[in-house]
C-alpha positions as CSV (number, residue, x, y, z in Angstrom):
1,X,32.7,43.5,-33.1
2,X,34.6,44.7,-30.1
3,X,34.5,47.7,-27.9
4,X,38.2,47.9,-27.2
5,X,39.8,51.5,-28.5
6,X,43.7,52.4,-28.5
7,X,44.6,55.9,-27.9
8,X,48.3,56.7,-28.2
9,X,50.7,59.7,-27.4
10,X,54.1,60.0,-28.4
11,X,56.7,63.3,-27.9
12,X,60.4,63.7,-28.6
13,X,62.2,64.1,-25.1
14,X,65.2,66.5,-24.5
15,X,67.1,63.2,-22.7
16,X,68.4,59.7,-23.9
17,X,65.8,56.7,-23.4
18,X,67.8,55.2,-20.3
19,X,67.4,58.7,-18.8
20,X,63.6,59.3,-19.5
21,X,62.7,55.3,-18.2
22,X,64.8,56.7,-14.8
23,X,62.8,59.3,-14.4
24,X,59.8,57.3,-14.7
25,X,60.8,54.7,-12.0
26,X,62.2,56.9,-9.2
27,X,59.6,57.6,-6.8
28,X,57.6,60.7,-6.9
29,X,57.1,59.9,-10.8
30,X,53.5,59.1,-10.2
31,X,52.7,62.1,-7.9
32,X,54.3,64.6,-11.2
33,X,52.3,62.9,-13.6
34,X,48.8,63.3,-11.5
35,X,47.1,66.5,-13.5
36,X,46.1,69.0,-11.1
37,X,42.6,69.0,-11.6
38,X,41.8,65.3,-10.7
39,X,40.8,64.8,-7.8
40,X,42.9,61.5,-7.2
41,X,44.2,59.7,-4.3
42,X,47.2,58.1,-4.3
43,X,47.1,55.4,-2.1
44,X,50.0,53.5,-2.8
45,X,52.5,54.0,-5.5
46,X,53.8,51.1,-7.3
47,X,57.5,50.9,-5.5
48,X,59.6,50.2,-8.9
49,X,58.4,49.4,-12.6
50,X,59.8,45.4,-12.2
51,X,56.7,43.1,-12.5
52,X,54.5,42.6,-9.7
53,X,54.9,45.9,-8.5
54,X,51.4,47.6,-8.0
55,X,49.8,50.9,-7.5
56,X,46.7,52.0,-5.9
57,X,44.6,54.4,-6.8
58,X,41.2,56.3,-4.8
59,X,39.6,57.8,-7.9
60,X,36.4,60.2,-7.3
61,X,33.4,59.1,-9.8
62,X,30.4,61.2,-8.5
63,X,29.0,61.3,-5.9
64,X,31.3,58.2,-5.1
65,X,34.7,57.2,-5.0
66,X,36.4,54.0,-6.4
67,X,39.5,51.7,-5.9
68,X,41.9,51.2,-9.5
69,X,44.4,49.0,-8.6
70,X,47.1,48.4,-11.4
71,X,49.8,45.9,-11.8
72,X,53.3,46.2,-14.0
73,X,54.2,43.7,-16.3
74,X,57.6,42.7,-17.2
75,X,59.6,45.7,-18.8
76,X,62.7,45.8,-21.0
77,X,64.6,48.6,-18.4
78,X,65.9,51.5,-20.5
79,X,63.1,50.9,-23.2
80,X,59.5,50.0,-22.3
81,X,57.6,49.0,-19.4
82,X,53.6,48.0,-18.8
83,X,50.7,48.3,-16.9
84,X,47.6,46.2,-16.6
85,X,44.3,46.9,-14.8
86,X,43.4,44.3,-12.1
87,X,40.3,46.0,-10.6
88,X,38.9,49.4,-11.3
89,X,36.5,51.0,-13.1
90,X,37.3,49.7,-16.9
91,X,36.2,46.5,-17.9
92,X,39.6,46.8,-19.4
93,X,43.1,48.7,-19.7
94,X,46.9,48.3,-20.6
95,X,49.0,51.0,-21.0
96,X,52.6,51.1,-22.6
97,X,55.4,53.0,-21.7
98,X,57.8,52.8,-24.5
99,X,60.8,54.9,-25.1
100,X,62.6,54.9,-28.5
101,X,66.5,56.7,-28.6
102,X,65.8,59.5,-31.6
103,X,69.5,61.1,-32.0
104,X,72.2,62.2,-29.2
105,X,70.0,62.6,-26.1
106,X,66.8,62.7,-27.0
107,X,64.0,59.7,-27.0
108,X,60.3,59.5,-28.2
109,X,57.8,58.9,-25.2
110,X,54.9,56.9,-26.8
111,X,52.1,55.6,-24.7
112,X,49.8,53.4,-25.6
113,X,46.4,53.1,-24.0
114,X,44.0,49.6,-25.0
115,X,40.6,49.9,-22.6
116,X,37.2,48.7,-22.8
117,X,34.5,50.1,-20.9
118,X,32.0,48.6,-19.1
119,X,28.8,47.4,-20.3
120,X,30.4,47.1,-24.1
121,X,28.7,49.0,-27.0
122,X,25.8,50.9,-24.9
123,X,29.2,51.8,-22.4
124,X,31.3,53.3,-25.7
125,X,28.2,54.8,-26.7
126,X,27.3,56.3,-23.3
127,X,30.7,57.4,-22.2
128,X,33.1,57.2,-25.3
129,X,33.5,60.5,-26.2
130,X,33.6,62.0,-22.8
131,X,36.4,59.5,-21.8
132,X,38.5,60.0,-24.4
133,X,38.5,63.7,-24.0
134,X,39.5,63.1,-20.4
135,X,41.8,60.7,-21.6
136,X,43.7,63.1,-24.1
137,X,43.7,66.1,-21.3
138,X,45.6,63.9,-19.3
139,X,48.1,62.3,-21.8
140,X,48.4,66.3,-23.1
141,X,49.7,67.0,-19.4
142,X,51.5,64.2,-18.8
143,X,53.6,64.8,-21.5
144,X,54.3,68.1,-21.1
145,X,55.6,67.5,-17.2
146,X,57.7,64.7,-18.3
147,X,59.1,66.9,-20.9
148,X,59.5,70.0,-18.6
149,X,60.6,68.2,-15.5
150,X,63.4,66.3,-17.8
151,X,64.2,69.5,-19.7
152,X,64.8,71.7,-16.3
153,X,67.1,68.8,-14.6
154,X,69.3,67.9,-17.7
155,X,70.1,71.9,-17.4
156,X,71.0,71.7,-13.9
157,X,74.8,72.1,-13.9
158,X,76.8,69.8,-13.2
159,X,77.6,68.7,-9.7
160,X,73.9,69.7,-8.5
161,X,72.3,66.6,-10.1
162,X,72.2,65.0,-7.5
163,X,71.6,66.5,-4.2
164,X,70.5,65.7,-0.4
165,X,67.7,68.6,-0.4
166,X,66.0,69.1,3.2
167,X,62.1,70.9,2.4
168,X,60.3,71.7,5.2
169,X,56.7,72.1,4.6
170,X,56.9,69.4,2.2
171,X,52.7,68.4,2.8
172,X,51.7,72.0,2.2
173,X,51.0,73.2,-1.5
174,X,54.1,73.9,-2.7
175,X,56.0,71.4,-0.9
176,X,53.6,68.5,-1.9
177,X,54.6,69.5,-5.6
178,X,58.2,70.2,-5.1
179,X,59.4,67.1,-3.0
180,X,58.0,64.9,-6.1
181,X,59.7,67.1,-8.4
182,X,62.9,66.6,-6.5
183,X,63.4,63.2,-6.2
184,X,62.5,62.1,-9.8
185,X,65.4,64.2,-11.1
186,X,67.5,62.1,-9.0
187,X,67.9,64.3,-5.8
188,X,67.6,62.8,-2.3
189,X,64.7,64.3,-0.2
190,X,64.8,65.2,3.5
191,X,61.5,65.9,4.7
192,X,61.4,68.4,8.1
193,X,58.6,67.0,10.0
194,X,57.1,68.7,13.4
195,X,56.9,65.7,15.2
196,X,59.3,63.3,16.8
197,X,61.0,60.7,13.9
198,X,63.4,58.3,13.2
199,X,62.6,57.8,9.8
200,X,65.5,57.6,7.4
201,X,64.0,60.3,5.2
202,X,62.8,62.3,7.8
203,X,63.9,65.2,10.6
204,X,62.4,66.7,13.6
205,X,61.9,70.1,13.2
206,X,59.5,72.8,15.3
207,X,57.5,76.1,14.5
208,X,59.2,77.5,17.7
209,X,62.9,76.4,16.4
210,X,63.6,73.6,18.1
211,X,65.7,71.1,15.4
212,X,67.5,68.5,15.4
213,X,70.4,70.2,13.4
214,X,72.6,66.4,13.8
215,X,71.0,64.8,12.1
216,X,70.9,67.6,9.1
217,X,74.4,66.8,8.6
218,X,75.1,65.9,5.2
219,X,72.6,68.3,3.6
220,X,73.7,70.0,0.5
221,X,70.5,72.5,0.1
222,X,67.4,73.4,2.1
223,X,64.3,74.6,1.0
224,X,61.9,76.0,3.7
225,X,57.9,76.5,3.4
226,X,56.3,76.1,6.6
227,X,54.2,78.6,8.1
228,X,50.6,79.2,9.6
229,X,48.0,79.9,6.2
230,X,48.2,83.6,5.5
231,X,44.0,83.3,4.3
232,X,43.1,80.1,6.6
233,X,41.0,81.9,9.0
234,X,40.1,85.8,10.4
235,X,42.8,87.5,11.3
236,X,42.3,87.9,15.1
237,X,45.2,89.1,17.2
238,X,46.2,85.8,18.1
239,X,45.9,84.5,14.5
240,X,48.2,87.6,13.6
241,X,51.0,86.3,16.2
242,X,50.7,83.1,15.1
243,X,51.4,84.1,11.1
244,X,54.1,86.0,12.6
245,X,55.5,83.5,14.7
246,X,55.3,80.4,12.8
247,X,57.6,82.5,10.3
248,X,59.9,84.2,12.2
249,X,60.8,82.3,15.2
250,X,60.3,78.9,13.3
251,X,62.9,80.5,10.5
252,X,65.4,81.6,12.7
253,X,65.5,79.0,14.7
254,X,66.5,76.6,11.9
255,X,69.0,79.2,10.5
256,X,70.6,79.0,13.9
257,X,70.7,75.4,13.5
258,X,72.1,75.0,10.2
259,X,74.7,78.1,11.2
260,X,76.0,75.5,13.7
261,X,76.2,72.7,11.3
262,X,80.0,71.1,10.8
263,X,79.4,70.9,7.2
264,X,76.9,73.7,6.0
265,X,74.3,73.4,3.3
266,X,75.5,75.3,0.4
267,X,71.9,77.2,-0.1
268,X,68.9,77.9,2.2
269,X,65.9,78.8,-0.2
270,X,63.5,80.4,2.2
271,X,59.9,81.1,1.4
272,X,59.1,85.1,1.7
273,X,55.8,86.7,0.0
274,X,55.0,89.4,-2.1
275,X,53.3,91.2,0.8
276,X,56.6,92.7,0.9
277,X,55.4,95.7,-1.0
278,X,52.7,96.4,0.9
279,X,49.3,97.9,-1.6
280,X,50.8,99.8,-4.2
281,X,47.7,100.2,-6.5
282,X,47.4,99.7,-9.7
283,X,50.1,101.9,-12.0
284,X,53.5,100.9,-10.2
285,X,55.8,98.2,-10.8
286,X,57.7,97.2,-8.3
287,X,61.2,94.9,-8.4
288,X,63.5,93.3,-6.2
289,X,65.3,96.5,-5.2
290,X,62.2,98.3,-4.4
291,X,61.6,99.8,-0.7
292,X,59.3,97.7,2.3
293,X,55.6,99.0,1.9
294,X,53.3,99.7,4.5
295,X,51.1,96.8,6.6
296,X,50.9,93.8,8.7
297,X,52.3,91.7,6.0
298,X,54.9,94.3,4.9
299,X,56.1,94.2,8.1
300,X,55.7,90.0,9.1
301,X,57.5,89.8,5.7
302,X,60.8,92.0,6.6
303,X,61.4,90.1,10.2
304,X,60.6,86.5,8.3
305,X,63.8,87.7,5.9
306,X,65.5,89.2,8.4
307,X,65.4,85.9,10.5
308,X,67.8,84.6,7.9
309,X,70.5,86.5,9.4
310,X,72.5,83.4,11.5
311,X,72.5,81.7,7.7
312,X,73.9,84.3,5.9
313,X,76.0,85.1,8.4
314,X,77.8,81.1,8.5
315,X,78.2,81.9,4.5
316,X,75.1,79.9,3.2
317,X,73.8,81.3,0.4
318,X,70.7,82.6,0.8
319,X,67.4,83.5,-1.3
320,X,63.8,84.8,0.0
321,X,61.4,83.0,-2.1
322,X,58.6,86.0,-2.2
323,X,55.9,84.1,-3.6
324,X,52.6,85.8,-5.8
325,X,49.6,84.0,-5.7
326,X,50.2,80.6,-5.9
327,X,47.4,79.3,-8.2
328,X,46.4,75.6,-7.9
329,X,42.9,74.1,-7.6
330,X,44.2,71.8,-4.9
331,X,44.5,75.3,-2.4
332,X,45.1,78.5,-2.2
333,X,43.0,81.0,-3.9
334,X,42.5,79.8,-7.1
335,X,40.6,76.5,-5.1
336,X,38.8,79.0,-2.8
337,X,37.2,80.9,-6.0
338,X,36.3,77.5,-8.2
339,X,32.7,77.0,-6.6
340,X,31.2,80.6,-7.2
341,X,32.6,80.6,-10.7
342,X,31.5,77.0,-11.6
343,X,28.3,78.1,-9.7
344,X,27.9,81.3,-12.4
345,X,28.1,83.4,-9.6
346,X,31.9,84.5,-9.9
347,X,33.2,88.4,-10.5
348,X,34.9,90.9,-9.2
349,X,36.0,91.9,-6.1
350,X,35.2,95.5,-4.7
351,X,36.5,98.1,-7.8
352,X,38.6,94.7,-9.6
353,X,41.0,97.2,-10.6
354,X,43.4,95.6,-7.8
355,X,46.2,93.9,-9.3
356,X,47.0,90.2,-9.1
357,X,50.6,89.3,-9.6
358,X,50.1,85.3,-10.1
359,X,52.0,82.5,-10.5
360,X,51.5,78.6,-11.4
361,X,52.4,75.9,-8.7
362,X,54.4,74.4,-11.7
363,X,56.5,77.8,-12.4
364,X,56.1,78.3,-8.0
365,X,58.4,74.4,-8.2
366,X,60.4,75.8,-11.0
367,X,61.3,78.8,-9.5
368,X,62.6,77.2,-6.3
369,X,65.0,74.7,-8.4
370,X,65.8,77.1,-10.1
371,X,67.3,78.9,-7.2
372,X,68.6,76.1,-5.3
373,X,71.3,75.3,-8.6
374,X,71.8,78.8,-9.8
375,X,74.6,80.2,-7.5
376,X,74.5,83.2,-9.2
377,X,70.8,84.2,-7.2
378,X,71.0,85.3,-3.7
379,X,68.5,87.7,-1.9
380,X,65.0,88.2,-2.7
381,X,63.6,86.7,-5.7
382,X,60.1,87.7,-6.9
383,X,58.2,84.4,-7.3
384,X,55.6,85.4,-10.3
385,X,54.5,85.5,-13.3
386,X,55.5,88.0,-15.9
387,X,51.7,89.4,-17.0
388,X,50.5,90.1,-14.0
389,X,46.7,91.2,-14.3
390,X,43.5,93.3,-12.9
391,X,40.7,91.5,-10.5
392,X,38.4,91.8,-13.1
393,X,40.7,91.0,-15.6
394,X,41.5,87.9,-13.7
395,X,37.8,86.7,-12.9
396,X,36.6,87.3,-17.0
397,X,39.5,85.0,-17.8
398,X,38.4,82.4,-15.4
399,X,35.3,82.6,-15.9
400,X,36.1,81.8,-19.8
401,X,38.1,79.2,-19.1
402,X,35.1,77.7,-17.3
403,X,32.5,79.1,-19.9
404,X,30.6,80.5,-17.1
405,X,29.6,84.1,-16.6
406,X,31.9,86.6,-13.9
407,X,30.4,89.7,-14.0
408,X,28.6,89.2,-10.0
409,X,30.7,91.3,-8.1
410,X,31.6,91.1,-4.7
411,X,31.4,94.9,-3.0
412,X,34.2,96.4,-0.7
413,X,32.0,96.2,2.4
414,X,30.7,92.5,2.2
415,X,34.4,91.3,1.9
416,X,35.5,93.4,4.8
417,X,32.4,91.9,6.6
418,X,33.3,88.0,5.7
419,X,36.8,88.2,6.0
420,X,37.7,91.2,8.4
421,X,41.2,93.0,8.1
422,X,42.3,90.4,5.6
423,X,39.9,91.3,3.1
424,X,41.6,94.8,2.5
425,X,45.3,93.3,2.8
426,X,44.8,89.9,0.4
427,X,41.1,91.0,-1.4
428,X,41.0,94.5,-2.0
429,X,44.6,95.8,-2.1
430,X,47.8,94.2,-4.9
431,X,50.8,95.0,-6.4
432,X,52.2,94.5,-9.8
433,X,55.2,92.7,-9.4
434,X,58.0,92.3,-12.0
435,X,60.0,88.4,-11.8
436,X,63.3,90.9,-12.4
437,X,65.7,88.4,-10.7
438,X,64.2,85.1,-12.7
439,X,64.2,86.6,-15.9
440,X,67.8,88.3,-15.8
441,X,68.8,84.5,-15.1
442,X,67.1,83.2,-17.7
443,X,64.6,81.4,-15.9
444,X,62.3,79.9,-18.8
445,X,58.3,79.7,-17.5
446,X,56.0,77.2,-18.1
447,X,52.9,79.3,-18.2
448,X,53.8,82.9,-18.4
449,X,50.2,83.6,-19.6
450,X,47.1,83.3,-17.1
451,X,44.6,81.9,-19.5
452,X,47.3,79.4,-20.4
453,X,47.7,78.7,-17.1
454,X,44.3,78.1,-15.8
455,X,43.5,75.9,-18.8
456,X,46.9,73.5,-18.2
457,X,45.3,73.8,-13.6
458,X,42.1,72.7,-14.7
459,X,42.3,70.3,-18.0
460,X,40.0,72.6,-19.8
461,X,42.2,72.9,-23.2
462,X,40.2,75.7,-26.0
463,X,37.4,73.7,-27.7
464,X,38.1,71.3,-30.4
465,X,41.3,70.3,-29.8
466,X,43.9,69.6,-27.0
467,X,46.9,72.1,-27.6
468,X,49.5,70.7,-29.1
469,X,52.8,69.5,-27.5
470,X,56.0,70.4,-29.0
471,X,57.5,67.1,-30.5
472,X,54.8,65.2,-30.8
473,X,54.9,62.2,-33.2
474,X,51.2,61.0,-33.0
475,X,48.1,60.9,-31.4
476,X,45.8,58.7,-32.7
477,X,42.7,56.3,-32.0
478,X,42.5,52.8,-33.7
């Protein structure tokens, strides 16, 4: 008798075989496939899909972590490549990649799991279940990035397939998620990097403006993230000057640079924030052509757009990101509030009748490609998603998601004690934002719904089942 099980996934793709196996062996294909919620290292991916090639993998198994180190097998290019465990924490594994044309432009994805775990029957026993319910979450995410991701670049029109994209903040949250993103649909990534470089791939750039603009010659687009961490720490006066400094000075001293480029980027995507709007309850709705509120991060917001100016000016096209929540279990808020809600101790804070205009970091990386390709959006764009939602609302929905209670709330006066003045402009204050710009250009979300969202950030699909992904031709065990 022998412990070995086969699990297998397979979903129609919106691109031909040749393009999907592309997609798959540029780099940053790992890095998109990685769902969210696992806490894995990648230590070294596997540099092409020919045999020989290897990856290495730090996975966490509590309290400890482990080395998986897998090796590709020969592959048929344009059809099917494999993968075999040489040390890790099966006793056995070989995945399949195979890709089957199914019409004009489109392929089936099918992959094809064989593992054994250790310690044979008492190890299915054990941990059979449990592994392949982890096993179908991933495979459920996997598919539906490749599926995305391929879906939102075959759309990009023509003569912006292929671009040489300059991202700075490309380590942060966002940028760790878009640079990836980038380069598997075939775009060449410039990373801007605040420390003296050489690197091919890499430029010098500096919070106080310093850049070396030569060597940015040759850019088609640039997308820029970097600034201090709005929530990283109290907001002390010289915190304050440093959120508005590492904005606007950093910002407009890049813009200067690429103003003075011989050959201009066509597009500066620059990240802006919903702090825009200032607190404006819980009944407005506010847009793109709505007025500046009232605040510190009304006002840092406004001079971080208004640094812009030397871009605009050279006739670059350009478009202030102004980013929602950001929600992500690898930072931000949503990572900050896990613990208390896993704990049980998770609810509101102050009245919870504050509203939270959200988005996913998936729909966050849409959103900027998005931009970048559609000439048509220039100015600010509201980065969120279209239901925003209440405090309260939002903790009973994580909290569900988690099946753990969120009804502990967390008065006015104990936030304003933890976290100072940047309780009552992030915590206790919101704004119901509408995505007006995205939607009139027919931007298409990935998770326009916040339960939806949360289970897709943290691999907790409703009991019983793992949703189902459009196209799919199997999933079976044998």
């Amino acid at each position: 008798m022998t412990s070995d099980r086969t699990i297998e996934f397979a979903t129609r793709l919106p691109v031909s075989a040749e393009a999907a196996y592309a997609w798959h062996a540029r780099p940053g294909a790992m890095a998109r496939l990685m769902p969210p919620w696992d806490d894995t290292e990648i230590v070294e991916a596997a540099p092409s899909l020919e045999a020989g090639s290897r990856a290495v993998l730090r996975i966490r198994m509590a309290p400890l972590r482990r080395t998986w180190v897998a090796e590709h097998e020969e592959p048929i290019p344009g059809r099917r490549f494999e993968d075999v465990q040489v040390s890790g924490p099966f006793a056995a594994w070989h995945h399949v990649h195979e890709f089957e044309p199914d019409g004009d432009d489109a392929c089936v994805l099918t992959d094809r799991i064989t593992y054994r775990l250790p310690l044979g029957a008492l190890g299915a026993a054990v941990a059979g279940g449990f592994t392949t319910r982890q096993l179908e979450a991933l495979f459920d995410h996997r598919h539906r990035t490749t599926a995305r991701d391929l879906r939102r670049h075959a759309d990009t029109p023509p003569g912006k397939q292929a671009m040489k994209i300059a991202v700075s903040g490309s380590s942060g949250l966002i940028g760790s998620a878009l640079a990836p993103f980038l380069t598997t649909g075939g775009h060449d990534v410039v990373h801007l990097v605040r420390r003296e470089t050489e690197a091919a791939d890499e430029v010098s750039w500096y919070p106080d403006g310093r850049t070396d603009g030569a060597r940015l010659e040759g850019v088609d687009a640039v997308v820029h993230l970097a600034g201090a961490g709005i929530a990283d720490k109290r907001w002390t006066p010289n915190r304050k000057q440093e959120i508005r400094d590492s904005r606007v000075r950093g910002t407009r001293g890049l813009c200067e640079a690429l103003a003075k480029m011989e050959r201009k980027p066509s597009v500066l995507v620059c990240a802006s924030a919903i702090g825009f709007y200032g607190d404006r309850g819980h009944t407005q709705t506010v847009h793109e052509g709505i007025e500046r509120g009232a605040g510190f991060l009304a006002d840092v917001v406004q001079e971080w757009e208004e640094a812009t100016r030397p871009a605009r000016e050279a006739g670059i096209r350009v478009v202030n990101a102004r980013f929602g929540i950001v929600l992500s279990p690898d930072g931000g808020a949503l990572a900050k509030m896990l613990l208390p809600f896993k704990l049980g101790v998770g609810g509101p804070m102050g009245t919870g009748r504050q509203i939270m205009s959200w988005v996913s970091l998936d729909d966050a990386v849409g959103a900027l490609h998005h931009a970048l390709v559609d000439d048509s959006i220039e100015g600010p764009m509201n980065v969120v998603a279209p239901s925003p939602v209440s405090n309260a609302d939002f903790g009973r929905t994580l909290g569900r998601v988690l099946v753990r209670p969120a009804f502990l709330p967390m008065p006015g006066f104990a936030a304003k004690l933890a976290f100072g003045e940047l309780a009552d402009a992030l915590l206790l204050s919101g704004v119901r934002v509408e995505p007006r710009v995205l939607e009139r250009t027919g931007y298409e979300f990935a998770h326009p719904d916040l339960e939806q969202a949360l289970r897709a950030l943290l691999g907790k699909p409703k009991r019983g089942a793992v949703e189902p992904v459009k196209g799919r031709a199997s999933a079976a065990h044998v």
